[in-house]
C-alpha distance (Angstrom), angle and dihedral (degrees) to the residues before:
residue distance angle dihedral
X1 . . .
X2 3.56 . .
X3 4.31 89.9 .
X4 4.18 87.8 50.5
X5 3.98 87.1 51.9
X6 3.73 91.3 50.1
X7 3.89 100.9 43.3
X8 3.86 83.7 35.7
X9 4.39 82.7 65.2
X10 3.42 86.4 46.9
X11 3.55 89.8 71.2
X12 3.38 106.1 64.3
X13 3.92 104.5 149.5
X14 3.62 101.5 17.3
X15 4.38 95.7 50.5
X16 4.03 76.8 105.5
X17 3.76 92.4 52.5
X18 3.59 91.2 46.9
X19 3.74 100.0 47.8
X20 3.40 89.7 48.7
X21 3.98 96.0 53.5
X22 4.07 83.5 50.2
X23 3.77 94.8 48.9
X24 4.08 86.8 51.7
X25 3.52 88.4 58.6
X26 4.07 94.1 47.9
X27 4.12 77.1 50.9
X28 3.78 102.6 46.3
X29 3.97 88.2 43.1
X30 3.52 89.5 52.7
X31 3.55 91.6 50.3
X32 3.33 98.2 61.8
X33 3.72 94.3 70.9
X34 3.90 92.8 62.7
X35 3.48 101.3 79.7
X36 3.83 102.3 42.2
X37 3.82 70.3 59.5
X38 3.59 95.2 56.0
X39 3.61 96.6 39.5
X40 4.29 85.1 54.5
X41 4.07 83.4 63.7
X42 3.96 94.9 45.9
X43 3.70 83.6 49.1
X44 4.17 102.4 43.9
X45 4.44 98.5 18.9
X46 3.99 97.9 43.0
X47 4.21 116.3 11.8
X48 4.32 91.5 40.6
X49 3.86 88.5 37.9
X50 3.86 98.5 38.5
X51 4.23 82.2 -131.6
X52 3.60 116.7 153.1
X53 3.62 96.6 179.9
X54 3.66 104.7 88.9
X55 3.86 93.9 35.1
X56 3.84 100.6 98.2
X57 4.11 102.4 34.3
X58 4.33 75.6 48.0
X59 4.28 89.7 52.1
X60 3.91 91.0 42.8
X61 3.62 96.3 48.9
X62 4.13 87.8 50.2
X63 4.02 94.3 48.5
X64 4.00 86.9 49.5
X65 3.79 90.7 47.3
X66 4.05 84.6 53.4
X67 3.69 98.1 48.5
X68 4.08 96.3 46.9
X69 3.55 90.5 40.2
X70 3.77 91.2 51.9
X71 3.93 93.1 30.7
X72 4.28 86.9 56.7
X73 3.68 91.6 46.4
X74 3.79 94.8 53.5
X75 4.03 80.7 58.3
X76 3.14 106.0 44.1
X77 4.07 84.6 54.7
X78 3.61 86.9 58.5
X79 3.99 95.7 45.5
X80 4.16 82.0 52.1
X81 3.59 91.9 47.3
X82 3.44 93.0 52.7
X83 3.29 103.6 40.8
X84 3.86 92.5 52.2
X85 3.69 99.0 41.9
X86 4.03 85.3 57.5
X87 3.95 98.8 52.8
X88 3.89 84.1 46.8
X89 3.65 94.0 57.7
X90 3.86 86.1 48.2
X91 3.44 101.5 49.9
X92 3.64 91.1 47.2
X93 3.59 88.0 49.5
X94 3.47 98.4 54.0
X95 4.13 89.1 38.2
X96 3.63 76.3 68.0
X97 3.25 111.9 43.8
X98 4.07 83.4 53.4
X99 3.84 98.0 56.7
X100 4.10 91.1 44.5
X101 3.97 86.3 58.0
X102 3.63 93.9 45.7
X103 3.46 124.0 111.5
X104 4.25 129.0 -136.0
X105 4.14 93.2 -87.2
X106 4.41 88.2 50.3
X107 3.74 79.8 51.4
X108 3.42 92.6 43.3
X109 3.62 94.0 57.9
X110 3.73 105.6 50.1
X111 3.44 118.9 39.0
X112 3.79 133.1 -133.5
X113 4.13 86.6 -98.8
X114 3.35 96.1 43.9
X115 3.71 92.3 50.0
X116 3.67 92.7 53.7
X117 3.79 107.0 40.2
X118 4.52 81.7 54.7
X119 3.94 86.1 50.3
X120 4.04 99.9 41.0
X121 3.93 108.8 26.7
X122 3.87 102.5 20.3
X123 3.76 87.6 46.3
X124 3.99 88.9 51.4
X125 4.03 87.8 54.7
X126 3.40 94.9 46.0
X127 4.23 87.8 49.7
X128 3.87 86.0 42.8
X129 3.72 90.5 58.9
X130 3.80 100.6 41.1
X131 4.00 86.7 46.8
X132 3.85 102.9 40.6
X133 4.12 120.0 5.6
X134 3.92 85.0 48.8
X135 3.49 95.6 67.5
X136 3.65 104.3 29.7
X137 3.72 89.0 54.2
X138 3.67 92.6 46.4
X139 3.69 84.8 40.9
X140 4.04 97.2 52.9
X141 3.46 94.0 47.9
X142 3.97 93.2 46.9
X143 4.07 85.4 53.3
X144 3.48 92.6 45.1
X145 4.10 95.3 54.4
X146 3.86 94.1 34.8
X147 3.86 88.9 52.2
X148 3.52 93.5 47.6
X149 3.56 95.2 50.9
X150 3.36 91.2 52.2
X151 4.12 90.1 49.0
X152 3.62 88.7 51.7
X153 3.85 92.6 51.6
X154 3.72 96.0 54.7
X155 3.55 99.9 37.8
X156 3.72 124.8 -17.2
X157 3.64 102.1 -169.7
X158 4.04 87.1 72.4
X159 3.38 92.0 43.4
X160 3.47 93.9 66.6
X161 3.31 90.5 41.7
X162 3.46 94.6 62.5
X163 3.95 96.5 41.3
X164 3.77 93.2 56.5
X165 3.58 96.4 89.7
X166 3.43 89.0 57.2
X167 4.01 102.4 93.2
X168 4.17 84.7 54.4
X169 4.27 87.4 56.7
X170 3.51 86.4 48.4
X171 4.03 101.1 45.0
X172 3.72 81.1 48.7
X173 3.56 98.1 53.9
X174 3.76 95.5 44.5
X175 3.99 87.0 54.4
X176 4.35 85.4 51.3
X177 3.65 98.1 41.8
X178 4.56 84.4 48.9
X179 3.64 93.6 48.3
X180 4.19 96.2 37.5
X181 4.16 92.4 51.3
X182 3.78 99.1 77.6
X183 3.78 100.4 23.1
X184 3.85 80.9 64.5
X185 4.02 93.3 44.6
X186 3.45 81.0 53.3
X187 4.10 101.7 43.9
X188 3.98 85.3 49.1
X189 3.75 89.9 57.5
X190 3.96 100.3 49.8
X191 4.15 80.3 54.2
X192 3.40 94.4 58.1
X193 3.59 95.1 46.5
X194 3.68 90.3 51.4
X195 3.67 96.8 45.1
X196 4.05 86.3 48.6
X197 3.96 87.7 48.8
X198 3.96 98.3 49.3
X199 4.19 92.5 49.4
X200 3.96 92.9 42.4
X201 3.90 82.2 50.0
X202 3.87 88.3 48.2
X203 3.48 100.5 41.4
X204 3.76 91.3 57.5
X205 3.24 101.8 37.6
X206 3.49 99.1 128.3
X207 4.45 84.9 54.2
X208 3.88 83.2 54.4
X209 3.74 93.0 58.9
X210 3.66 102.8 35.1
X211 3.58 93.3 58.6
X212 4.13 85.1 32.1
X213 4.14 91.4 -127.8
X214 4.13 86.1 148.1
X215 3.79 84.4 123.5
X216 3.66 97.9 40.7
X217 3.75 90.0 52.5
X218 4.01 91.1 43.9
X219 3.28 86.2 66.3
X220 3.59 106.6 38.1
X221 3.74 82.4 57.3
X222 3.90 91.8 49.4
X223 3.45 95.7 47.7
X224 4.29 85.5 54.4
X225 3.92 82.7 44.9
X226 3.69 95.5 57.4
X227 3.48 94.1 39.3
X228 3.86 89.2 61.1
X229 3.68 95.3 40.4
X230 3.81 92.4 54.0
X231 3.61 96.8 46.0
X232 3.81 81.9 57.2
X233 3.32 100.6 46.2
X234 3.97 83.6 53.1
X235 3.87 91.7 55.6
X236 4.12 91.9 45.0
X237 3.88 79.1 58.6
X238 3.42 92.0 57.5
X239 3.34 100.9 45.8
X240 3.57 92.1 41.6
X241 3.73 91.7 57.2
X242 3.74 98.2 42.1
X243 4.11 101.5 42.6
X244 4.22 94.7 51.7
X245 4.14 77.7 62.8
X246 3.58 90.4 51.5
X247 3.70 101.6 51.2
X248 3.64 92.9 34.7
X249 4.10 86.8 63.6
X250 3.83 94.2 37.3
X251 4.16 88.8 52.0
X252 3.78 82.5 50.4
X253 3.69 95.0 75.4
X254 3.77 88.1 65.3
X255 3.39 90.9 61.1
X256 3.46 95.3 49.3
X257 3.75 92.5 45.9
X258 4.08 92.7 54.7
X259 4.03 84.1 45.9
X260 3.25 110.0 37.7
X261 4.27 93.2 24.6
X262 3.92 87.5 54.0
X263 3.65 91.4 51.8
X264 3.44 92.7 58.7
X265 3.24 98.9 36.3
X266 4.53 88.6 59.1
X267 3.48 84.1 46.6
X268 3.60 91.7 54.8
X269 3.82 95.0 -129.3
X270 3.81 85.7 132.7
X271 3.96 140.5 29.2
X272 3.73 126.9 -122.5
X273 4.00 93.5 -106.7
X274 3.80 87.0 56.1
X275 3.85 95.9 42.6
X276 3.78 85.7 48.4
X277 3.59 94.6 47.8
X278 4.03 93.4 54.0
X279 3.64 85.4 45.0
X280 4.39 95.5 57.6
X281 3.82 86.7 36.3
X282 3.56 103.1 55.6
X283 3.77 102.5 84.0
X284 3.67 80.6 60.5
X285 3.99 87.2 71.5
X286 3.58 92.3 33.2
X287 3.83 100.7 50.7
X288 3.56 102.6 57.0
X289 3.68 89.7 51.9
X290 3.96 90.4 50.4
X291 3.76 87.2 48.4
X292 3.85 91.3 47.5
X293 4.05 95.5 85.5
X294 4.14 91.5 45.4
X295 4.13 87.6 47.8
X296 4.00 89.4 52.8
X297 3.63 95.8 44.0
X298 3.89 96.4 53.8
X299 4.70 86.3 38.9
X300 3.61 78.5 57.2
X301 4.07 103.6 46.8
X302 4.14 79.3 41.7
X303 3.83 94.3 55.0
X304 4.02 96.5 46.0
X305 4.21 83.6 42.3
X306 4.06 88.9 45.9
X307 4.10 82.8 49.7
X308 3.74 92.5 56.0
X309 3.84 98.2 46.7
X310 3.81 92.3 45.9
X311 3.34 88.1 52.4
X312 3.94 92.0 64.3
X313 3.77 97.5 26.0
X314 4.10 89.8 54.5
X315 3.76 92.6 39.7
X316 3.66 106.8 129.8
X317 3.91 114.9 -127.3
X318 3.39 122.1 -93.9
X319 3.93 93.5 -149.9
X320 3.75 126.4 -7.0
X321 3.56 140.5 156.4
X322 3.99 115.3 -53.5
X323 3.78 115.3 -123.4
X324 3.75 92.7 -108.1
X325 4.13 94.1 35.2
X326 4.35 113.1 145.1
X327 3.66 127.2 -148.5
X328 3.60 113.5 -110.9
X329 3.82 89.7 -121.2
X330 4.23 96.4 167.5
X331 3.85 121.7 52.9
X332 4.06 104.1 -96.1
X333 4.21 125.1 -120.1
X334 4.08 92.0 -127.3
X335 4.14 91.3 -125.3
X336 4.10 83.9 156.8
X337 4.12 106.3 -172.4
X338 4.18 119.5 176.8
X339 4.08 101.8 -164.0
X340 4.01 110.2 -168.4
X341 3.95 97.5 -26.6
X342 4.11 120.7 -170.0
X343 3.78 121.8 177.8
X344 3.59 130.8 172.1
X345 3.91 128.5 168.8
X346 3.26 123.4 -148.3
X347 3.71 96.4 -10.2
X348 3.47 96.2 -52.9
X349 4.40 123.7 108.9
X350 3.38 108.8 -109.5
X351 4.31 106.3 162.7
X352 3.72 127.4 13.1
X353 3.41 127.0 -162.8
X354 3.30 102.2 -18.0
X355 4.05 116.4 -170.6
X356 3.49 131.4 156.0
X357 4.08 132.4 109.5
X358 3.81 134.2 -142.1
X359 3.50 121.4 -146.4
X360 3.90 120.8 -140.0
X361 3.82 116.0 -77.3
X362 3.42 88.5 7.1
X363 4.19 122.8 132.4
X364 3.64 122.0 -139.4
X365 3.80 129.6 175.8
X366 4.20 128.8 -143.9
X367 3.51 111.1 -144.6
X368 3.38 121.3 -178.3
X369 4.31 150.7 126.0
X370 3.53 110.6 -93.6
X371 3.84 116.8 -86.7
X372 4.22 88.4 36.5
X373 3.73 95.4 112.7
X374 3.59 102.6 -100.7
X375 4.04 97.6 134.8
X376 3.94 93.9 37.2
X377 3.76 84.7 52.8
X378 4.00 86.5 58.4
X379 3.12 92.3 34.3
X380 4.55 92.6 60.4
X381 3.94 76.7 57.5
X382 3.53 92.6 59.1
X383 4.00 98.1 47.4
X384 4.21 81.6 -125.6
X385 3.91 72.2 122.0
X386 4.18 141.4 28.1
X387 3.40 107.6 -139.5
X388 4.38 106.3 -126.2
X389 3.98 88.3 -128.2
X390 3.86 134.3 -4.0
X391 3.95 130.8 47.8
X392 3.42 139.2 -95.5
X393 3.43 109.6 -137.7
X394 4.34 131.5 -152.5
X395 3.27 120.6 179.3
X396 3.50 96.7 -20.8
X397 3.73 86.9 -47.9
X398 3.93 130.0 116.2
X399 4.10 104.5 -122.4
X400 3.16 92.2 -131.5
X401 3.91 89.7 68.7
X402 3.83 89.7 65.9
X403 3.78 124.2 76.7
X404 3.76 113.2 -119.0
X405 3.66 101.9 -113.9
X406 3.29 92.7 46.3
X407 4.13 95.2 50.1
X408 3.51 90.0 40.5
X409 3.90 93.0 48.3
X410 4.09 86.0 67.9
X411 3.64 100.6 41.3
X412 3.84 118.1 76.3
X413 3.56 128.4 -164.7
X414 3.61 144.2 -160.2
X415 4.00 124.4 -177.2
X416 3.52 142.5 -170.4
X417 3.59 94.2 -121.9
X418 3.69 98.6 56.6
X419 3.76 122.0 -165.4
X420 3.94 109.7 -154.8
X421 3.69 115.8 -169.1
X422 3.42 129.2 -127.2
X423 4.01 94.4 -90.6
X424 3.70 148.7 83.4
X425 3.56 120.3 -57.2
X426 3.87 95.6 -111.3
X427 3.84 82.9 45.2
X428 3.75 95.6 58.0
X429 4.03 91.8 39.9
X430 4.01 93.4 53.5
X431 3.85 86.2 39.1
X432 3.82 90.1 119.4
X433 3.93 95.0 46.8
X434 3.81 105.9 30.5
X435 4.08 88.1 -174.4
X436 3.69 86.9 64.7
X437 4.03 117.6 137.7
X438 3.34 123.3 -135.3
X439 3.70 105.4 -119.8
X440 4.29 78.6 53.1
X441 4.44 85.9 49.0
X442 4.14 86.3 49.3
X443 3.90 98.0 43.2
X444 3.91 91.9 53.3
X445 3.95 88.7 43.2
X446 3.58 93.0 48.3
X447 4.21 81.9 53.6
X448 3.40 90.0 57.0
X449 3.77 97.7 49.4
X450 4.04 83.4 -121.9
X451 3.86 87.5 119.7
X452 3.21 98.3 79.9
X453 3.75 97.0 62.4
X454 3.66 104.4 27.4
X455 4.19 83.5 66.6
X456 3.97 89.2 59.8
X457 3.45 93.7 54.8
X458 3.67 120.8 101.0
X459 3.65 100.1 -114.7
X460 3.82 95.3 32.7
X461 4.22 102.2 -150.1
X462 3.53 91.8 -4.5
X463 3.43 102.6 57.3
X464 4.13 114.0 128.9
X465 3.87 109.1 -125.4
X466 3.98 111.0 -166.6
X467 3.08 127.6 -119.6
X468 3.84 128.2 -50.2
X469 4.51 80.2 4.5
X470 4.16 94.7 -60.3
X471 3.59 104.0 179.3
X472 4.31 98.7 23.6
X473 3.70 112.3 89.8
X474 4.01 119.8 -118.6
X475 3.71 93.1 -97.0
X476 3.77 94.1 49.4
X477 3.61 85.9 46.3
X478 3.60 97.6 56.2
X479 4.02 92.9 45.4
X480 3.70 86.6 59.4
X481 3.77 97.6 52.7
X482 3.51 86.7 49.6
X483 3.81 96.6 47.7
X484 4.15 79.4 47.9
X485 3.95 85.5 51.8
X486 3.92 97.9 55.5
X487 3.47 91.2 35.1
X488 4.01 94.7 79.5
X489 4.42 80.4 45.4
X490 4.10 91.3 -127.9
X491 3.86 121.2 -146.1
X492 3.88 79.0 -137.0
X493 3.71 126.9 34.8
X494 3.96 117.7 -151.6
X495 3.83 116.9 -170.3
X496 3.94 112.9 177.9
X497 3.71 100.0 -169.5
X498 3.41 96.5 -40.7
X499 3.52 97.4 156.6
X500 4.25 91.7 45.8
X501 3.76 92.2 104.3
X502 4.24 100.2 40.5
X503 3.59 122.5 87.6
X504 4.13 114.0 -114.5
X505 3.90 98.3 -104.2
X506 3.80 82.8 60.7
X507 3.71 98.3 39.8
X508 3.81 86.9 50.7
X509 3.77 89.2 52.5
X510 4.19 89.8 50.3
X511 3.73 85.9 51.9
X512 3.33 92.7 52.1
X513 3.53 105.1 52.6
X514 3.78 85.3 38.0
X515 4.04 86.1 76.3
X516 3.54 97.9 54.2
X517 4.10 104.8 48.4
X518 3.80 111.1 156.5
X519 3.76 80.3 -124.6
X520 3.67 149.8 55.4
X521 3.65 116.5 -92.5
X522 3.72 141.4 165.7
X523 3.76 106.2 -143.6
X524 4.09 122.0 -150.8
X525 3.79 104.3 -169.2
X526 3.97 115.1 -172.1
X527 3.48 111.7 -176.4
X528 4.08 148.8 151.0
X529 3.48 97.3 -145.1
X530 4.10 119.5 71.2
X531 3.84 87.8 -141.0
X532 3.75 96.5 66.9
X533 3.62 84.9 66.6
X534 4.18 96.0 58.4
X535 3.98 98.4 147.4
X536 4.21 101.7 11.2
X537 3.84 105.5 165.1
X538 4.26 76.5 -148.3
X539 3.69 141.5 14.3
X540 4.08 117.8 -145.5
X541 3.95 108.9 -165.8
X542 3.88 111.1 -161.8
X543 3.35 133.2 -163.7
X544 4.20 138.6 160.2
X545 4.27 81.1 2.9
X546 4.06 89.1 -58.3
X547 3.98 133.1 108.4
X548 3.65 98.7 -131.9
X549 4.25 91.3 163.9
X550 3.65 134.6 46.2
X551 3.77 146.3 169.4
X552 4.04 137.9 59.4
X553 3.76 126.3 -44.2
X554 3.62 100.3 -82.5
X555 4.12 88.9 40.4
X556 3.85 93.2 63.8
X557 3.67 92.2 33.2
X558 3.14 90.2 69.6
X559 3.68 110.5 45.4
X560 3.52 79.2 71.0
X561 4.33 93.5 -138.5
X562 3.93 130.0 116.9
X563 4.16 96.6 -41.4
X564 4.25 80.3 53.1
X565 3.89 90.8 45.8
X566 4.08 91.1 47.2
X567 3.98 88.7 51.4
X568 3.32 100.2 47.1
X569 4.04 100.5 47.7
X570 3.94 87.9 46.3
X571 4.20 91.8 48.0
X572 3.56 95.7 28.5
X573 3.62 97.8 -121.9
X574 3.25 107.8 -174.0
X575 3.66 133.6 -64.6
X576 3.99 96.6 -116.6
X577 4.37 80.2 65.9
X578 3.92 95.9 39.8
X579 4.08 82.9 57.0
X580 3.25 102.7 51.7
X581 4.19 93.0 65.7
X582 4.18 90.9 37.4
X583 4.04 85.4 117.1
X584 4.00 112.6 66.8
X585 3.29 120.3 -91.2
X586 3.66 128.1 -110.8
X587 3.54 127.5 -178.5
X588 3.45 151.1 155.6
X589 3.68 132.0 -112.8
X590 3.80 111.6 -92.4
């Protein structure tokens, strides 16, 4: 019930279009039961009576019967249609909407697989049920009553003859629907696996065959294959050994109409045209019992597909809008301030203490081993992440103040795992500004030192790149995302490794024309290599989710701790310096 009253809201707009595909079935069930009527008078008003009269007005009425039954059942397929194909779209819409609000630990917590099998197949079941097991339940049990109203009418004694068996269908079906419930739950779960299996597997396909795993990941995917084929197999068992009961009691009403029917009919309790007509109506009682085990297998794949959508659809959001949250209406200064920041993800410390502040225009670098924080820092900036205690701080202004479009709208950023969409290259670079002209798109790549190659490609600008960047290299890649990055001209500039994958003439040349931007920019520079950070106004040094250095070049140089150790393993400094930090360092947080 509590799946019908949450699809039902869903339908907001179309309830009438609904309702009136169910009431069309009521009809065209109902309808059914005329002619068997009709055909009763043929039998006892013109064959008994050898009267001719009422034969053809008695044929017409049958063949318009037909055509408006069969006319209003076309419709009310169309009225389903409709109405189904419209609470798909908003499900799937609001689906969505959900997963773009997320944060990281939502993400975390359903994979890209899982995602799509609840917003492709699930969806389809859920359409399925609103388009076709509605009205054929709501049909069945509409022929059922209407038929045995009609029974009772002619002769009741046979109609409850007929109707005893009932109770049996019904224990039987309550036994089905019992077993079916979690062997579905369970079915729905080895998809999802599978479907998460097959796009990890695609996703990294170029991991699979550097490290030449294609057989490894056959059979991981085999093994997820089988496991979804048995627990199939298990539920066609089920089925198979519950639905040969079903028919088996529904075919016993016809013999207990030729038995029990012919009795009466000897003993003259009943005429011919009424004996026939309980003869051509009773696959009307029998077939809704026979389609009682199919109906309750696809509820049942419904309810554990309903489960999975809700799941996403009620999801509550990681990080939205607060109550009181203003648009960012005027183009921010960049002051950037963290005051006592904390973070931890899924129970687990990730930043301490975290204080330091960034004046506008300024350039800072992130320096750190990997695991010390430096992308969940970044991240807080973002709003990917709340931080558990502390602010954030923008102009003066807590983050939290700002909506997220509108934040996000003035901070650009560039990573070293770059996602390129499936688009031309002047596409993905004014990505963030689809108005964009081109002399704008070619300014910003000639920035990013992507000009350069983007001309030698066959298309030029409009070259297609595949998807995720198939067919660029990582370094042309990563000069893209950054041409994409200062393309929207950010009040704060974010580069994550940008430069990881370029050689250093190149990364030189980004630096470069980083310094002279034809517009003011706060610049966040996280980096392993000392060089990226040619110029910094300030150095942060992370390590264990804690700044335990700070200061310019020559300041951390020469305390002589981690930034010194860093510098002089990447410039070779000297072994006297390399020596001096050969025990592990341990620090506290400056």
């Amino acid at each position: 019930m509590e799946q019908i009253i949450w699809v039902w809201n869903y339908m907001k707009g179309k309830r009438a279009v609904f309702m009136g595909g169910l009431i069309l079935s009521i009809v065209t069930a109902a309808i059914r039961v005329i002619n068997p009527m009709l055909g009763q008078r043929i039998i006892d008003e013109v064959v008994m009576l050898r009267n001719t009269d009422p034969l053809i007005p008695l044929l017409v009425a049958m063949m318009i019967v037909q055509v408006s039954r069969l006319s209003l059942h076309y419709l009310m397929i169309i009225l389903m249609e409709i109405a189904s194909t419209d609470v798909m779209t908003r499900i799937r819409r609001d689906m969505y909407e959900t997963v773009q609000w997320q944060d990281y630990r939502f993400l975390g917590r359903f994979p890209t697989g899982n995602l799509m099998t609840r917003m492709t197949q699930d969806l389809d079941r859920l359409r399925h049920t609103v388009a076709w097991v509605s009205y054929q339940f709501i049909g069945a049990v509409a022929l059922f009553v209407s038929t045995f109203t009609f029974y009772m009418f002619i002769n009741w004694r046979l109609a409850l003859c007929l109707v005893a068996i009932t109770p049996f269908i019904l224990y039987i079906s309550h036994r089905f629907k019992k077993r079916l419930r979690p062997r579905f739950q369970l079915l729905r779960q080895k998809l999802t696996d599978l479907g998460t299996a097959v796009t990890e597997n695609i996703d990294g396909n170029r991991v699979v065959r550097a490290f030449a795993r294609e057989s490894y990941e056959k059979k991981k995917i085999e093994a997820h294959n089988a496991d979804f084929r048995d627990t199939s197999c298990e539920n066609a068992l089920i089925v198979a050994k519950y639905q040969p009961l079903l028919d088996t009691a529904s075919q016993l009403l016809m013999v207990v109409m030729l038995l029990v029917g012919g009795f009466f009919l000897i003993k003259e309790w009943m005429t011919a045209g009424q004996y026939m007509a309980f003869s051509s109506l009773t696959w009307a009682l029998a077939a809704p019992m026979q389609m009682l085990g199919p109906l309750l297998a696809d509820l049942e794949r419904y309810t554990a597909s309903g489960e999975m959508i809700r799941e996403v659809v009620e999801a509550p959001k990681g990080i939205s809008d607060a109550p009181d949250a203003v648009e960012l209406k005027e183009r921010p200064l960049g002051d950037i301030e963290f005051k006592d920041v904390n973070l931890s993800i899924n129970g687990t410390p990730v930043l301490h203490d975290i204080n330091f502040k960034i004046e506008a225009g300024a350039t800072i670098g992130i320096l750190g081993s990997t695991g010390s924080g430096k992308t969940s820092l970044i991240n807080l900036l973002m709003r990917f992440y709340e931080p558990d205690s502390g602010q954030t701080l923008l102009d003066g202004v807590d983050l939290r103040r700002y909506t997220l479009s509108s934040l996000r709208k003035y901070v650009g950023t560039a990573m070293q795992d770059v996602f390129l969409f499936s688009d031309s290259v002047k596409g993905n670079i004014a990505y963030g500004m689809s108005e964009m002209d081109e002399e704008t798109i070619r300014r910003r790549a000639v920035q990013a030192d992507a000009d350069s190659f983007i001309k030698d490609m066959s298309e030029g600008y409009e070259t297609l790149v595949g998807e995720r960047g198939v067919g660029l290299s990582g370094g042309q890649r990563q000069r893209v995302a950054l041409a994409r990055a200062l393309a929207v001209e950010p009040a704060v500039l974010v580069l994550d490794d940008t430069t990881s994958a370029v050689d250093s003439e190149t990364e030189k040349f980004i630096q470069e024309q980083l310094k002279t931007l034809d517009f003011p920019c706060t610049k966040i520079i996280i980096a392993q290599r000392i060089s990226s950070f040619r110029g910094a106004d300030m150095i942060l040094v992370m390590d264990k989710g804690r700044i335990i250095e700070r200061g310019t070049h020559s300041e951390l140089l020469a305390m002589r701790g981690f930034y010194h150790h860093i510098w002089s393993l990447q410039y070779n400094a000297g072994l006297d310096a390399i020596s001096e930090f050969s025990t592990e360092y341990s620090g506290e947080g400056i």
